[in-house]
Structures are given as C-alpha cells and as structure tokens.
C-alpha positions as CSV (number, residue, x, y, z in Angstrom):
1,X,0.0,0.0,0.0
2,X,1.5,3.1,-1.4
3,X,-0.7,5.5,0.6
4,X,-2.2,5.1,3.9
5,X,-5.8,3.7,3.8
6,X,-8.4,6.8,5.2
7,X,-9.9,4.4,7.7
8,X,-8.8,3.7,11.6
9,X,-10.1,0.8,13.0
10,X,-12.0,0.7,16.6
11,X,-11.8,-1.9,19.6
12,X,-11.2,-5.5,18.4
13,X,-11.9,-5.1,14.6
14,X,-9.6,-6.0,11.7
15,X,-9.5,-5.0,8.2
16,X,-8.6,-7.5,6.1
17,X,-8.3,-8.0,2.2
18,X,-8.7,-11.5,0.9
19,X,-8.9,-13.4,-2.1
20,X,-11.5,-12.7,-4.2
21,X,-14.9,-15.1,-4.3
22,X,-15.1,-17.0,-7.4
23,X,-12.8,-19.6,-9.5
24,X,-10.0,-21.4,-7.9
25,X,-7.4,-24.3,-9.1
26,X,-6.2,-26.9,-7.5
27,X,-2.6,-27.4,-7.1
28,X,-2.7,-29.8,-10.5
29,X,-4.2,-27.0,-12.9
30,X,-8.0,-27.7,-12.4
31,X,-10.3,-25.0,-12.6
32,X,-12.7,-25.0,-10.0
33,X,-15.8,-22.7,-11.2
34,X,-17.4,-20.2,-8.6
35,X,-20.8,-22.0,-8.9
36,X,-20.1,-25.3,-7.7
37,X,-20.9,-25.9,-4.3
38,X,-18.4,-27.0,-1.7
39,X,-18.4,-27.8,2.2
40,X,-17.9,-25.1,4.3
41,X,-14.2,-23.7,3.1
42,X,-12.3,-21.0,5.4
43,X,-10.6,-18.4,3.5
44,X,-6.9,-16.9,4.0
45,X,-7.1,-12.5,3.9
46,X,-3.8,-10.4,4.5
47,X,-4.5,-7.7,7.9
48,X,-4.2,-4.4,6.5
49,X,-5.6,-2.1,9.6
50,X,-6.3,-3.3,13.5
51,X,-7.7,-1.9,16.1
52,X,-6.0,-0.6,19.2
53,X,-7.5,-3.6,21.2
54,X,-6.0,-6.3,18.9
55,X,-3.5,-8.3,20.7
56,X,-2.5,-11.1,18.9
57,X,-2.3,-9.7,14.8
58,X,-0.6,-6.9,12.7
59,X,-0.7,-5.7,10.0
60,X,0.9,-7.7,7.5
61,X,0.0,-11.0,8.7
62,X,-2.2,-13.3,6.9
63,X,-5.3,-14.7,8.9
64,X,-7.5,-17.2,8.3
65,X,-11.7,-17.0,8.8
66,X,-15.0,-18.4,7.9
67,X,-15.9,-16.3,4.9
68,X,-19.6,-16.9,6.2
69,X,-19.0,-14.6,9.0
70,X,-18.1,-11.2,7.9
71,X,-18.8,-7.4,6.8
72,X,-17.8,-6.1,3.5
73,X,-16.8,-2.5,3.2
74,X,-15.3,-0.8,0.0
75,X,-12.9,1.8,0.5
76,X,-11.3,3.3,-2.3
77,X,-12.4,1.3,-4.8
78,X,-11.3,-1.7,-3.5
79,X,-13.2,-4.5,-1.1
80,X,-12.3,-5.5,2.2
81,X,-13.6,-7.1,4.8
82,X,-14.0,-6.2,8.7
83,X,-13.7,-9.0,11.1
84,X,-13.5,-9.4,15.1
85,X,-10.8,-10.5,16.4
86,X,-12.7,-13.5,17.9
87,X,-13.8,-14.4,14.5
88,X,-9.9,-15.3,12.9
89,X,-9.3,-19.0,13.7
90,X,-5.4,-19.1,12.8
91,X,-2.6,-16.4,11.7
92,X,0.5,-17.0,9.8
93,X,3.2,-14.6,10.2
94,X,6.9,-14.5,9.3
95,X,7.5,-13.4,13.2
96,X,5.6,-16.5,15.0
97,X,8.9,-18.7,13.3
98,X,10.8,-17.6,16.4
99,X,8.2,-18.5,18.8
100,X,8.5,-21.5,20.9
101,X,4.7,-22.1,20.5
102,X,3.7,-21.4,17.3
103,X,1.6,-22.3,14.7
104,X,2.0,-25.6,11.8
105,X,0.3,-24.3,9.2
C-alpha cells in the first residue's frame, strides 16, 4: 500500500483483504468454477488495519476465517472485509517462526 488507507479501525476489529470469491485451481491446474458448491471452506485475507485492542495480529500478517461470518466494506475502490478478532481462527506470520509455541500451518 502506497498511501495510507483513510480508515482507523476501533476496539477488536480488523480490516482485512482477501482473495476474491469465485474460480480457484487446485494445485494440478484444475479449474474450480465459482458455482459449484463445496463444504464449508475457510478463506486466508492479508491484515491491512487493526484496532488498538487487537493483541494477537498486525498488519501484514495473513489470517485465516469463515468467509460466512463477515462485513464487506469498499474503500477506495477496493473491497475489504471487517472482522472481530474472535472471528480469525489461525494467523501466519513470518515473526511467529521464532516462537517457541507457534503455529504448523
């Protein structure tokens, strides 16, 4: 992000932008089409704004959620999405590599 985003975010919300909804591939080169229906996938979105209460993200880090369970918001032209901070189920970040406890993803 060239410029700063004109938005702050308040209490335990995240701003997140994700991979857009719609065709996917597998690892082997098949095209999955947006209108076939599959179980109940979670989505990976990079943070790009956090609140002042978020403990445990920053911005930067990639999170993973239930697509299901979230707010859209356009700013700028561009789509995002506002979580809680409850709501993100795993996060992947460069800096949890040096942690005793972190995550296997």
């Amino acid at each position: 992000m060239a410029d700063k985003l004109p938005i702050k975010m308040l209490n335990d919300r995240v701003l997140v932008r994700g991979e857009a909804d719609g065709e996917r591939s597998t690892t082997g080169g098949i095209l999955i089409p947006a209108t076939v229906q599959t179980s109940r996938r979670l989505a990976w979105a990079e943070v790009v704004a956090a609140g002042p209460n978020v403990r445990t993200m920053e911005v930067g880090d990639k999170v993973l959620f239930n697509p299901e369970d979230r707010y859209e918001v356009e700013v700028r032209g561009e789509d995002y999405v506002i979580l809680r901070e409850r709501d993100v189920h795993a996060l992947a970040s460069g800096r949890l590599e040096d942690s005793p406890t972190g995550l296997y993803l």
